[in-house]
Backbone as a ProteinNet text record, in pm:
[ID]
protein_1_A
[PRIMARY]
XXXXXXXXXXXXXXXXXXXXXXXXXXXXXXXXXXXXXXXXXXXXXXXXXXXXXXXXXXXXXXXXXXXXXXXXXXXXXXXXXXXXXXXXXXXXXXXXXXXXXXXXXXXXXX
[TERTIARY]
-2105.7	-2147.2	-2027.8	-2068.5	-1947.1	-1965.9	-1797.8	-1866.4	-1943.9	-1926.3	-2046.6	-2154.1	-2283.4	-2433.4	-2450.3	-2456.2	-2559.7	-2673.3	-2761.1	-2913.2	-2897.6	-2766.3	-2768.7	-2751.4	-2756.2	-2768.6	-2873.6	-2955.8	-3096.5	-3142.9	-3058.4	-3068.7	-3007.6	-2938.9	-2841.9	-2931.6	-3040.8	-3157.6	-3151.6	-3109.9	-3109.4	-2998.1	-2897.1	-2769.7	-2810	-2956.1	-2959.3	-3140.7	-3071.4	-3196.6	-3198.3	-3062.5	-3018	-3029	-3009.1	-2956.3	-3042.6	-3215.4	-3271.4	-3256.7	-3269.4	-3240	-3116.8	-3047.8	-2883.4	-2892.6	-2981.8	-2961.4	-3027.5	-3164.4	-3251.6	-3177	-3099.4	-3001.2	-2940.9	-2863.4	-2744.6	-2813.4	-2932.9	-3037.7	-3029.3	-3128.9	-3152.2	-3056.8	-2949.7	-2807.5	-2778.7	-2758.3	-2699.1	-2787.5	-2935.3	-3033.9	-3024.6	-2996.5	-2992.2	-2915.2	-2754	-2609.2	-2659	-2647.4	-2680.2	-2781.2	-2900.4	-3022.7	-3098.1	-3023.5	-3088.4	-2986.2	-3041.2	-2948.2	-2915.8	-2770.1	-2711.1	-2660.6	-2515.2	-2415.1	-2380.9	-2356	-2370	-2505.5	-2513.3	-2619.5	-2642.9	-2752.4	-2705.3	-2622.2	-2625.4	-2530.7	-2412.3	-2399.5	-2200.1	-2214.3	-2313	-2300.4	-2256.1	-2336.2	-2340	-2162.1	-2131.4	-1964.7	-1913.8	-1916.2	-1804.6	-1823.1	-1939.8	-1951.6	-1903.8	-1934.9	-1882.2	-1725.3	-1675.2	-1501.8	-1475.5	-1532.1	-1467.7	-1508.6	-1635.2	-1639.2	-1541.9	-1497	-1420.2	-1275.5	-1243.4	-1117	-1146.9	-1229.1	-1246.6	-1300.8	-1297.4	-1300.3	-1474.5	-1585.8	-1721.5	-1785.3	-1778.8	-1889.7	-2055.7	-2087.2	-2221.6	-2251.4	-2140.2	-2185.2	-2132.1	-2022.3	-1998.8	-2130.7	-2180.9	-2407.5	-2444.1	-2469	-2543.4	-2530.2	-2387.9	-2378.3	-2342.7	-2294.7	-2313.5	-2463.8	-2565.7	-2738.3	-2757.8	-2654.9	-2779.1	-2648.9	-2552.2	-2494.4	-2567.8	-2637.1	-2679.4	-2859.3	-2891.9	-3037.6	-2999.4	-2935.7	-2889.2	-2882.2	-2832.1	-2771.5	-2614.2	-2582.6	-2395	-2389	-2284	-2263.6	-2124.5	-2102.7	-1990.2	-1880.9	-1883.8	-1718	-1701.1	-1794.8	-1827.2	-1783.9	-1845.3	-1808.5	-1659.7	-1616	-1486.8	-1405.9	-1390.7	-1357.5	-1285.1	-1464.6	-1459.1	-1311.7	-1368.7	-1293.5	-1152.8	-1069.8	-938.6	-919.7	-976.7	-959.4	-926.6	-1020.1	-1020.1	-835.4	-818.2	-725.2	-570.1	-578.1	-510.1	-437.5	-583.5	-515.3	-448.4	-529.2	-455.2	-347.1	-307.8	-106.5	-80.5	-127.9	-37.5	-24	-139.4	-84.4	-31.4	-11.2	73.6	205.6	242.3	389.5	423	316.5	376.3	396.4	403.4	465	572.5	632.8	794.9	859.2	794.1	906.7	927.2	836.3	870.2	973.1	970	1088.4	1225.5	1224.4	1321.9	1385.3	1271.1	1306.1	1372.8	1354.6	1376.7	1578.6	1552.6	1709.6	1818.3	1743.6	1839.9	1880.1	1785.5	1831.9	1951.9	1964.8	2038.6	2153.4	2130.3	2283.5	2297.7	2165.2	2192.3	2165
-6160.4	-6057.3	-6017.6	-6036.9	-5989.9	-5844.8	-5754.8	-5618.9	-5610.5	-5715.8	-5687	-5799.6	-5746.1	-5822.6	-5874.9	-6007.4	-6001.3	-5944	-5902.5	-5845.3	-5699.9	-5629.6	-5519.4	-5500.9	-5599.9	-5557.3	-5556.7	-5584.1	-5538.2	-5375.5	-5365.4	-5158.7	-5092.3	-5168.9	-5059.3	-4933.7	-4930.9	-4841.2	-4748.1	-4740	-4657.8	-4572.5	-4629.7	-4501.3	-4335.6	-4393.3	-4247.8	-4160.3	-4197.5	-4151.7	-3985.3	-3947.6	-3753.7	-3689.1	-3808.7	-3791.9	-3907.2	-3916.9	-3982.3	-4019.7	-3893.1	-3889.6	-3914.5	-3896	-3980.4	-4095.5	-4166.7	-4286.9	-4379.5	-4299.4	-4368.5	-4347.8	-4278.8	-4264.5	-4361.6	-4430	-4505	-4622.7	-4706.2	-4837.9	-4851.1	-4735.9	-4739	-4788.1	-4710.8	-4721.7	-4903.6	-4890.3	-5059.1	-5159.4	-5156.9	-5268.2	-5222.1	-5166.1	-5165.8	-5245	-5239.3	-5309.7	-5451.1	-5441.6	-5613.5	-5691.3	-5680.4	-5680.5	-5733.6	-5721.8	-5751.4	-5779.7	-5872.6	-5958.7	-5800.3	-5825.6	-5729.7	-5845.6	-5779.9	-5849.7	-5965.1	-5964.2	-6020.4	-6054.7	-6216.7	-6272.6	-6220.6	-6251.3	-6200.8	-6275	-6414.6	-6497.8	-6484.8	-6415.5	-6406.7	-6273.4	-6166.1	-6042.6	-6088.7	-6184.7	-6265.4	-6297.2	-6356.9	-6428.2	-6343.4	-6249.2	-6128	-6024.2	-6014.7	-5925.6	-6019.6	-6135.2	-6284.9	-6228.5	-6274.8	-6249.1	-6118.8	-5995.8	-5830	-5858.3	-5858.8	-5868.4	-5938	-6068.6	-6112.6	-6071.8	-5979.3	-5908.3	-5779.9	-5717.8	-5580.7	-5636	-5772.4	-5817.4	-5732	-5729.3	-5702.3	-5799	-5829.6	-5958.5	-5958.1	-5832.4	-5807.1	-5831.1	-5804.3	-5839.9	-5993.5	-6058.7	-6191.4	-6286.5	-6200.6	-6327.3	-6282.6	-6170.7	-6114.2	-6195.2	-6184.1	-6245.3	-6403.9	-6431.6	-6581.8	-6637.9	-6587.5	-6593.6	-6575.4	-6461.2	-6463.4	-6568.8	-6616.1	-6651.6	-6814.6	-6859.8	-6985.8	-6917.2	-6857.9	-6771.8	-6805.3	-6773	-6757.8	-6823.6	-6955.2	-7064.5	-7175.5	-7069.8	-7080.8	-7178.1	-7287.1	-7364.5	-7399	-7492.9	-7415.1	-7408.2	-7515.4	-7534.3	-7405.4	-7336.9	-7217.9	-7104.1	-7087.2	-6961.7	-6973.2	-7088.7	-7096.2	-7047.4	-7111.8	-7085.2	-6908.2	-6847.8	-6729.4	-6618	-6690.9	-6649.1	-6638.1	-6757	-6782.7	-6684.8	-6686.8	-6568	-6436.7	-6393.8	-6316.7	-6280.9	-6367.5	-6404.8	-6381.6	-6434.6	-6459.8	-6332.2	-6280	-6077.9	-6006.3	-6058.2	-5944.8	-5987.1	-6140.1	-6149.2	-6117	-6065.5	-6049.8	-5879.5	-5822.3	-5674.7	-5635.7	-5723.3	-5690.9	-5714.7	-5844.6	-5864.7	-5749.6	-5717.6	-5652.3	-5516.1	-5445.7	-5339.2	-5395.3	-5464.4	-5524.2	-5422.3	-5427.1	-5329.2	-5191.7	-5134.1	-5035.1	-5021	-5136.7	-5163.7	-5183.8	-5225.9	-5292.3	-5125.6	-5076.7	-4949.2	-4837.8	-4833.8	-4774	-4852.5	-5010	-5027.4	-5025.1	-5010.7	-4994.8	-4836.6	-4748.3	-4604.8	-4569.5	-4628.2	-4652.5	-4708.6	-4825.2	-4916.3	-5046.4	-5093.6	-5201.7	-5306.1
7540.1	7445.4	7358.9	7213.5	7176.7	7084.3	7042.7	7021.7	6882.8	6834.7	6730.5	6744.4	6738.1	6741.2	6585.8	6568.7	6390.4	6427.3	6523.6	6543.4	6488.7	6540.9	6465.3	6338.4	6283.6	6097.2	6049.4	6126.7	6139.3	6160	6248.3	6216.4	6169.2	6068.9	5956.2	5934.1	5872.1	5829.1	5966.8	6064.1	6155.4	6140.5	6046.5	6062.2	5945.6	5873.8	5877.4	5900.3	6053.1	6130.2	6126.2	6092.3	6086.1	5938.6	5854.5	5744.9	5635.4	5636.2	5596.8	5409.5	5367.5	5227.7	5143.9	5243.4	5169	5235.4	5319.4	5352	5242.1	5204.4	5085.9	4965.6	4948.6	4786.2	4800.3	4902.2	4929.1	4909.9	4981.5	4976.8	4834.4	4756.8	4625.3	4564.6	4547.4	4449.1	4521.9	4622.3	4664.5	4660.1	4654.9	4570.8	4470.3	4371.2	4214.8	4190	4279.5	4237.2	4291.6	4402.8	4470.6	4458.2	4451.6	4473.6	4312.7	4186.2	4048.2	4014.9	3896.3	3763.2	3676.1	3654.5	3504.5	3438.4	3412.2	3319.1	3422.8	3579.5	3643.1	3697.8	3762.7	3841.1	3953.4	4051.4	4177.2	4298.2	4231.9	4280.4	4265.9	4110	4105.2	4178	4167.6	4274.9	4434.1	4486.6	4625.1	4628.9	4556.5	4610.8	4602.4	4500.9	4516.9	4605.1	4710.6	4808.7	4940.6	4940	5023.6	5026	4941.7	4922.1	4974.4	4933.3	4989.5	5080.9	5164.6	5332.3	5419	5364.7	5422.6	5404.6	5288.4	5291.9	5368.2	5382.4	5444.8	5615.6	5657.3	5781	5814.4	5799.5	5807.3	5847.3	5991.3	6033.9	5978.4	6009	5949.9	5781.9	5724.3	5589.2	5580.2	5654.2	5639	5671.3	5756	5765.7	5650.7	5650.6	5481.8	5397.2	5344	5186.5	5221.4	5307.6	5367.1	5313	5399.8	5396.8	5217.7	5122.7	5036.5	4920.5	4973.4	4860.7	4858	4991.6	5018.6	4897.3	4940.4	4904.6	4758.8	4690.9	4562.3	4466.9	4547.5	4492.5	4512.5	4551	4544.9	4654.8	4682.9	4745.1	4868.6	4949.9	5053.6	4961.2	4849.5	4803.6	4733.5	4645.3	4613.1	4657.4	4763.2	4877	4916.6	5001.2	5007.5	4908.3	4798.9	4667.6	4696.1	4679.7	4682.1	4766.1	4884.8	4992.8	4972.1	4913.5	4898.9	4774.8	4655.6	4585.6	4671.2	4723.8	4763.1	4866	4958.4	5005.5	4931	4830.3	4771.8	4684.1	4662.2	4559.8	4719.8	4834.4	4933.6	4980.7	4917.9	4975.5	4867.5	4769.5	4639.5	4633.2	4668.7	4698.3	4836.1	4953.4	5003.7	4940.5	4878.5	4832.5	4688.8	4641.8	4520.4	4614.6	4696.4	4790.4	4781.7	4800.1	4827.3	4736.1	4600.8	4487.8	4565.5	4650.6	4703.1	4795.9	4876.9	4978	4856	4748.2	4682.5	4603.9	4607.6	4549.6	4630.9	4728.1	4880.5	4870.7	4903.4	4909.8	4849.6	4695.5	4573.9	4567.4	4581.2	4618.8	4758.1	4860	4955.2	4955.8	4839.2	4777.4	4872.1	4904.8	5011.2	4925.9
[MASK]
++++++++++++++++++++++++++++++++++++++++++++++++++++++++++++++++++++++++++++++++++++++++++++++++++++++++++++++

């Protein structure tokens, strides 16, 4: 057993069993964004929620947008793709912190 189930993303809709009406504001607003074509597809919507899940580490949304980027259209070399983007801005804002360290040792005189 591991601590997260994919079955439970099936009861997301249960986290607002206290708090029903901000749970239905929140669905609404997030099928408006995910869920329909804008300026974006819902396929280019699909990879770019693909890529943040997998930077924000979300197993439950990694089946999701996995399931709808295949649903969609998008393909593995695609998704991968995605992923390494994704990858790729978060070694770059970890390294662009460095100026802070650099800023830190130049104030010190090291």
């Amino acid at each position: 057993m591991s601590y997260y189930e994919s079955g439970d993303l099936s009861r997301f809709a249960e986290v607002g069993r206290f708090s029903g009406e901000l749970m239905q504001k929140f669905f609404d607003y997030y099928n408006t964004v995910t869920g329909e074509d804008g300026a974006l597809t819902r396929r280019e919507k699909a990879l770019i929620a693909l890529a943040v899940s997998h930077s924000k580490q979300c197993p439950y949304c990694i089946d999701a947008y996995t399931t709808q980027c295949l649903e969609t259209g998008s393909n593995p070399e695609q998704m991968t793709e995605a992923i390494h983007v994704a990858a790729a801005l978060e070694a770059g804002m970890t390294l662009v912190h460095a100026v802070q360290m650099h800023n830190t040792l130049e104030r010190s005189g090291a």
